[in-house]
Structure formats: structure tokens, C-alpha cells
N, C-alpha and C positions, 0 to 999 in steps of 0.2 A: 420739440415741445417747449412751448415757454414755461417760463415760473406761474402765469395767468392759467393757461391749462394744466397744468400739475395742480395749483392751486382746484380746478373746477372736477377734475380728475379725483382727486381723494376726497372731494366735498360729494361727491356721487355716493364713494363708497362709504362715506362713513354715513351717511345718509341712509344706507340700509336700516340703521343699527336706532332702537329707537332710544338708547342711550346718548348718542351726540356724541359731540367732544369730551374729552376728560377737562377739568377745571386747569386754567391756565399754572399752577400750582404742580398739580401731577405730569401734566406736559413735561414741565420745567425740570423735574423729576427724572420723566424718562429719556427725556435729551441728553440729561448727564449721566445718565446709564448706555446709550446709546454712546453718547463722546466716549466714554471710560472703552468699551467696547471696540472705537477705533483705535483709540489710543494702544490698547492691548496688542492690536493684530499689527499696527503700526513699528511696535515694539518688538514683536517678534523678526517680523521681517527684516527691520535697521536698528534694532540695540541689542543691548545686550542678554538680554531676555530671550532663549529657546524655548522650541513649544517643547511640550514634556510628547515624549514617544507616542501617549496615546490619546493625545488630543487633533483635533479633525484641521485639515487646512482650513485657515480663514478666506476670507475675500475683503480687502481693501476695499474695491468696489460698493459690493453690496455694504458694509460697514457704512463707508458714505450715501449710502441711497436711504437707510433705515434712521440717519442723522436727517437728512431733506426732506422725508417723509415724517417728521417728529416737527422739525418747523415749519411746515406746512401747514398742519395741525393746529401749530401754538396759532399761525399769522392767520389762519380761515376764524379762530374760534374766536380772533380778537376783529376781523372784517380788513383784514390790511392787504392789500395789495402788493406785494412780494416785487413783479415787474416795476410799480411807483417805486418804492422803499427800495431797491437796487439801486435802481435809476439816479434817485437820489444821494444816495450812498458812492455812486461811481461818479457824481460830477465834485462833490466834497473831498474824494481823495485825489481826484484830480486835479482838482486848484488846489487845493492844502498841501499836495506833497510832488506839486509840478517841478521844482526843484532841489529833491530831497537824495537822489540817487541820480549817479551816472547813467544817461538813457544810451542805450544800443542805437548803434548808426545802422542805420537802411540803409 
């Protein structure tokens, strides 16, 4: 699936709802609720932070999917294009940081 169908994907459903988007503001909001959330499960699994006995396994996974699905959200309610603005985004580190790190020999 691309980011262009993800993007058309969540624009469906939230299209149910005759509420809409939430205002770029509460997005913003729940993304760092959503980050803090990976960050937690992230924690658990590689620092030093244990889960308490009786709290539920996380998913790393889904943590990241409920992060994708949150800016999905922000980039539909603003009309951006997620596949451009990648695209974008990957030829800029590409030339900016083409010799920044020792590349791996093929």
C-alpha cells in the first residue's frame, strides 16, 4: 500500500464521521500522545524501564501504526500529499547527506 492509498484509506473512514478531522492543533496533540506511547513500549523492551507485573504486552508494531495513522490525519486535513512530501524529503537527504556516513559495499 502506498502512503497515497493510506492517505485515501483513512480519508474514507474518517469520512464516516460528520465531525471531520480534529483541528491541526489536537492532531498535533495526539501524535505526541501517540509518540510518548511508543516511546514507552520502546522503553520497556530496550531500557531500562520494566513493565510492572500487571500491565498487558505492548506491540512496537501497532505503536507505530497508531503514530502513521495520526499523521496521516495531520497531512489529509492539511491536503499534502504524503507520497510528494516523502519523495521530497528522500532526494534532500540524499544529496545533503551523500557523504556524511561510510556507505556499505555491495
Amino acid at each position: 500500500m502506498s502512503l497515497r492509498d493510506a492517505q485515501q484509506t483513512v480519508d474514507r473512514w474518517i469520512g464516516q464521521y460528520k465531525e471531520g478531522y480534529f483541528s491541526p492543533l489536537t492532531n498535533l496533540a495526539r501524535l505526541t500522545e501517540e509518540v510518548g506511547e511508543l516511546a514507552r513500549e520502546i522503553n520497556h523492551r530496550f531500557g531500562e524501564k520494566t513493565k510492572r507485573t500487571d500491565e498487558a504486552e505492548g506491540s512496537v508494531a501497532m505503536e507505530l501504526a497508531d503514530v502513521l495513522f495520526v499523521v496521516i490525519c495531520l497531512a489529509n486535513s492539511q491536503g499534502i500529499d504524503l507520497d510528494e512530501a516523502f519523495a521530497a524529503m528522500m532526494r534532500k537527504v540524499t544529496s545533503r547527506d551523500a557523504d556524511r556516513w561510510t556507505r556499505k559495499e555491495r
